[in-house]
N, C-alpha and C positions, 0 to 999 in steps of 0.2 A: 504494500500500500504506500501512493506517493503520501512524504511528509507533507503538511501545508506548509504554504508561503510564509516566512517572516520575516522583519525587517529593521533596522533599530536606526535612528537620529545618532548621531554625534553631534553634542558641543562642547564646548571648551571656552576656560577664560584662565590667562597668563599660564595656560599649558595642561591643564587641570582637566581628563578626560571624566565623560558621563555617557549613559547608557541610555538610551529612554526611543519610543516607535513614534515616528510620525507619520505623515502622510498629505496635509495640503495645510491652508491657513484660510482664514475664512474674514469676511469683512465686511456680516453683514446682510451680503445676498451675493450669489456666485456670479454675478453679471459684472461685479466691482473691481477692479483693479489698480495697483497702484498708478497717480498719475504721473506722465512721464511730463518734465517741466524743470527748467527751459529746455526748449531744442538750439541746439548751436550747431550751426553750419558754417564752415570755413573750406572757402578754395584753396585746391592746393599745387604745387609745385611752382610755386609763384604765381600762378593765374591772377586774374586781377579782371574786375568788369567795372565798368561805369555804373553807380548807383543806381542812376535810370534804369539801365539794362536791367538790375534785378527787381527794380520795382515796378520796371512791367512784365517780366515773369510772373511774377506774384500775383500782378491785375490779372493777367491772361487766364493764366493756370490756373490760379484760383475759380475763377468765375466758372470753368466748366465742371468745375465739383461742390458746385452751391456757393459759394467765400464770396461773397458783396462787401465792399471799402465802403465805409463808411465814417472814415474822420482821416485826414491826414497830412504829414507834416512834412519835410525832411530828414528823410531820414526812417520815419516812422509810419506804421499804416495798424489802423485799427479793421479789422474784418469778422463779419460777421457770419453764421449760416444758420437754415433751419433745416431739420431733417423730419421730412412725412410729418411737416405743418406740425409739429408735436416738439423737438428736441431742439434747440436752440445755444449756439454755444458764441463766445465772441475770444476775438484771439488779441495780441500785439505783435506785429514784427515790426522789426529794427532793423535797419541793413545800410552798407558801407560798399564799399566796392572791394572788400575782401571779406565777405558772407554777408548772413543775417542770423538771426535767433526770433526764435517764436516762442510765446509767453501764452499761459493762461490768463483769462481775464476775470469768466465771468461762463454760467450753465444755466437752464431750466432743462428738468425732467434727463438729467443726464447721473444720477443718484451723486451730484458731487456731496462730499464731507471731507470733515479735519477731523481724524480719529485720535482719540488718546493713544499714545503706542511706548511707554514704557516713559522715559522723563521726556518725550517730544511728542510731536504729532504727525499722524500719516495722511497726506493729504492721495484720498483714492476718487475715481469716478470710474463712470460704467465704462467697459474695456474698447466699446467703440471708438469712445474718443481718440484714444494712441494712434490706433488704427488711421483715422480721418488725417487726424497731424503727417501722420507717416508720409500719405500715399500724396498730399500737399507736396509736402518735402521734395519726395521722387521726382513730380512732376516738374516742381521750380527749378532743381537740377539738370532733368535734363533739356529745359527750356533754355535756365544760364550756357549750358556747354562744356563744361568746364570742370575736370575732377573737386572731388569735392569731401569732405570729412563732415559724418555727423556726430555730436556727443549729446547724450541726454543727461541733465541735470551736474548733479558734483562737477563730475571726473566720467571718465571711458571706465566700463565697468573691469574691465583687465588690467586699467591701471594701478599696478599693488601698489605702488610709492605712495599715491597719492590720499591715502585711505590716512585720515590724519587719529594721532594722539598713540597708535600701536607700535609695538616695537619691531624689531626684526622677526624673532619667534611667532607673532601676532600675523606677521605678512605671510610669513612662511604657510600658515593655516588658512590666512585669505587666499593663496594662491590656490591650494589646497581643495579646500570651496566652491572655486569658478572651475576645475574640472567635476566637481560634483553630481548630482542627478539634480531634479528638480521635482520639487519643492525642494528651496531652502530659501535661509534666511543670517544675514549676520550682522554685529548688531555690536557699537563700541561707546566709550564713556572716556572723558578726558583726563581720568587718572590713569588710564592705559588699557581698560580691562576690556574686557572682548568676549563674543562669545559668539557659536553658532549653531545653525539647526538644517542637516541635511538628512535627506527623507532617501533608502535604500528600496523603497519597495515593500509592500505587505498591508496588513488589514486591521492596524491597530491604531487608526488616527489621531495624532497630534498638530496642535498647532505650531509649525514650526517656527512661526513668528514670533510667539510667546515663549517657545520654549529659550532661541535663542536671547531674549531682553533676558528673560531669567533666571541664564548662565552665567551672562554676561552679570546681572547684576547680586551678584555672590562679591564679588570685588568692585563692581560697580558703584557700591553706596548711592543705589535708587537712580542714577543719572547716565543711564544707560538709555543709548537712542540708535534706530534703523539708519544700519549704513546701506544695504544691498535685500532686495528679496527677487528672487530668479534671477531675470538679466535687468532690474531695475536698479541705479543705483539714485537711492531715496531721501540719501544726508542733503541736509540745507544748511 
């Protein structure tokens, strides 16, 4: 007779191994997801475009995937959309003639919140939204011409250096981490401590979210906050 499946979390704070099952993280309603914010986009290999140029990509592009401007400056463009007369969401881009960055603004009927999530907040919305931003993105790329670099939020989620207040050993297990499975979750505090939640498979659900602030905050003293969950990475 096959044994059943099982599966166990690892986290760890300044080296400190624990044993415990996860399986996904929850937030609410499963439509939710963390929100990805700001987007940064940067040309690359010296490319360079006339400001213009990318803000009438942006008019162009936009507009065949609902995005109507609706306030704008130099420099700056306020846009808005509604999707099936129901969802409603409004953005900000910034742009220069070496990128732009795109900013949340403002939702209706899109489940946005600011969730308590250990001593910070997680700012999530329903998983469309990413998606919308995303395929924006795509298109104003390949409108400008021009290779191009995205990053969402902090840092680039593979950047270990930039994971702030951890030590060496601390990165070593961030690295660690990003070849992981998913679900996970990792999750640091300015006295150094750290901690994380990756999910191996199996049928004993944990929150890995929770579990990682909870490891983390053993050495944490309460002030343990979300740096990464899957490939988001969520520190502000």
């Amino acid at each position: 007779m096959k044994r059943p499946a099982t599966f166990c979390l690892v986290a760890l704070c300044f080296g400190h191994a624990a044993l415990a099952y996860a399986d996904t993280y929850y937030f609410g309603d499963f439509r939710i997801a963390p929100l990805k914010d700001p987007w940064q986009v940067e040309f690359q290999d010296g490319a360079k475009r006339v400001a213009q140029d990318v803000e009438q990509a942006v008019r162009i592009t936009g507009a065949t995937r609902g995005w109507k401007v609706v306030n704008a400056s130099e420099g700056r463009m306020e846009l808005t959309n509604v999707v099936r007369d129901k969802h409603t969401m409004s953005i900000e881009v910034t742009y220069d003639a070496s990128g732009y960055r795109i900013r949340y603004l403002q939702s209706t009927n899109l489940l946005y919140s600011e969730q308590v999530r250990g001593a910070g907040t997680l700012k999530v919305i329903h998983g469309n939204y990413n998606g919308w931003i995303s395929d924006l993105i795509s298109d104003v790329n390949a409108a400008v011409g021009v290779p191009a670099k995205t990053t969402v939020g902090f840092a680039p989620l593979e950047k270990v250096a930039a994971v702030p207040f951890i030590n060496q050993k601390g990165r070593e297990f961030y690295a660690e981490f990003l070849a992981a499975p998913k679900p996970r979750a990792f999750a640091i505090a300015p006295n150094g401590a750290w901690g994380r939640g990756i999910a191996y498979g199996g049928n004993r659900p944990v929150d890995v979210v929770e579990y990682a602030l909870g490891t983390c905050n053993r050495r944490g003293v309460g002030e343990c906050r979300l740096y990464a969950i899957d490939d988001h990475v969520v520190w502000r």
